[in-house]
C-alpha positions as CSV (number, residue, x, y, z in Angstrom):
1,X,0.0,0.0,0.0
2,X,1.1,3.4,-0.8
3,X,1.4,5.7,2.2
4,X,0.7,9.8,1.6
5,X,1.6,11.8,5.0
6,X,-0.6,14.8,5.4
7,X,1.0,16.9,8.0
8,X,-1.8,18.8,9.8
9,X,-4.7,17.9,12.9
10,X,-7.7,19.7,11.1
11,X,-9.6,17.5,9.3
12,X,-11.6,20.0,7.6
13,X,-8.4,21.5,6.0
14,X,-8.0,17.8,5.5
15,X,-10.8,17.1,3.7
16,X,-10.7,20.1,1.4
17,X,-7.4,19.1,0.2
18,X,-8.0,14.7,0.2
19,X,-8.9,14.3,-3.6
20,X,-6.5,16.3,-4.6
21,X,-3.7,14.7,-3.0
22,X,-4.8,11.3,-4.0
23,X,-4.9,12.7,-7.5
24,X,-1.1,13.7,-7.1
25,X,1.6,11.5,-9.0
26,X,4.4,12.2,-6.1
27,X,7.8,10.0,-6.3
28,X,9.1,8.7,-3.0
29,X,10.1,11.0,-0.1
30,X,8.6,13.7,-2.2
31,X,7.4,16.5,-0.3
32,X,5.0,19.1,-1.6
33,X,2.6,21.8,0.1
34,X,-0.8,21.9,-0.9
35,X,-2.7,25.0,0.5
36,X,-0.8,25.3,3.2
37,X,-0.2,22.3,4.4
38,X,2.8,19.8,3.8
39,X,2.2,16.6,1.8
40,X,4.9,13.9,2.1
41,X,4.6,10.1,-0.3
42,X,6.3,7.8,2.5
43,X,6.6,5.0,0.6
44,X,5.0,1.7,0.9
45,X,3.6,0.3,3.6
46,X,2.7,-3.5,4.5
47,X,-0.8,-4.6,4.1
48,X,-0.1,-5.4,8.9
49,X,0.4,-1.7,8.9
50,X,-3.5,-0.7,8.8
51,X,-4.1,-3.5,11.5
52,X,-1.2,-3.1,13.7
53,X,-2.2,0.5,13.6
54,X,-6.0,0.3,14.5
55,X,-5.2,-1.1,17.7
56,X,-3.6,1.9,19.4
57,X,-6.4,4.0,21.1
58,X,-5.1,7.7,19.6
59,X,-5.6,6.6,16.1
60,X,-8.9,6.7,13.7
61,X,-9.3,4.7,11.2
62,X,-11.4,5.7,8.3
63,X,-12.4,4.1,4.9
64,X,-13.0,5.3,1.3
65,X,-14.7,2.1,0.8
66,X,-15.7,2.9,-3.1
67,X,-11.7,3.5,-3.9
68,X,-10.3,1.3,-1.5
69,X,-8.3,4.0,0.4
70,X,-7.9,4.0,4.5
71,X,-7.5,6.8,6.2
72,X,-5.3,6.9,9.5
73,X,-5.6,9.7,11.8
74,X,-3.3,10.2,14.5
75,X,-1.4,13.3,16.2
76,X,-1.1,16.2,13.8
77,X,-1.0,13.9,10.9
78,X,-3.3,12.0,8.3
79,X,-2.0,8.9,6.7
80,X,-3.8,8.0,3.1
81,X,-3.5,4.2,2.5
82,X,-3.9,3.5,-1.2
83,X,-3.3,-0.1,-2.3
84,X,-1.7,-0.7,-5.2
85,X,-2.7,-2.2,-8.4
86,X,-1.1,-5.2,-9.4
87,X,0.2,-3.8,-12.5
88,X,2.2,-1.3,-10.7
89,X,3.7,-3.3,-7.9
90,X,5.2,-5.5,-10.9
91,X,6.6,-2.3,-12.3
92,X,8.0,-1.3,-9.2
């Protein structure tokens, strides 16, 4: 799963900004600011991650169940779970 850092505890800012950072083509360890707010692509992430994750009691988890994205909230920072498609893992 690709992991997309969004650096910032307000989820309306959040959710102003969430399809267009999903929409974003970042390379790894890219950082970018989107209205004001800093945008890192961390890399990938294991499928455990989202599980391990859900247990801790300061994290929410949320789902964009029609594009298959979870949403981690935790701290001052939003983590956007994307899986990705078979074609690209071979790729990478």
């Amino acid at each position: 799963m690709k992991c997309i850092s969004v650096y910032t505890d307000n989820f309306e800012q959040f959710s102003d900004i969430f399809e267009q950072v999903v929409a974003e083509e970042l390379a790894e360890n890219e950082e970018k600011e989107v209205d004001g707010i800093t945008v890192n692509y961390s890399g990938d992430v294991p499928d455990y991650y989202i599980e391990r994750m859900a247990q801790k009691r300061d994290v929410v988890v949320m789902k964009d169940k029609g594009k298959g994205i979870t949403i981690l909230q935790h701290g001052k920072l939003f983590e956007i779970l994307v899986p990705v498609a078979e074609t690209e893992a071979s790729v990478i």
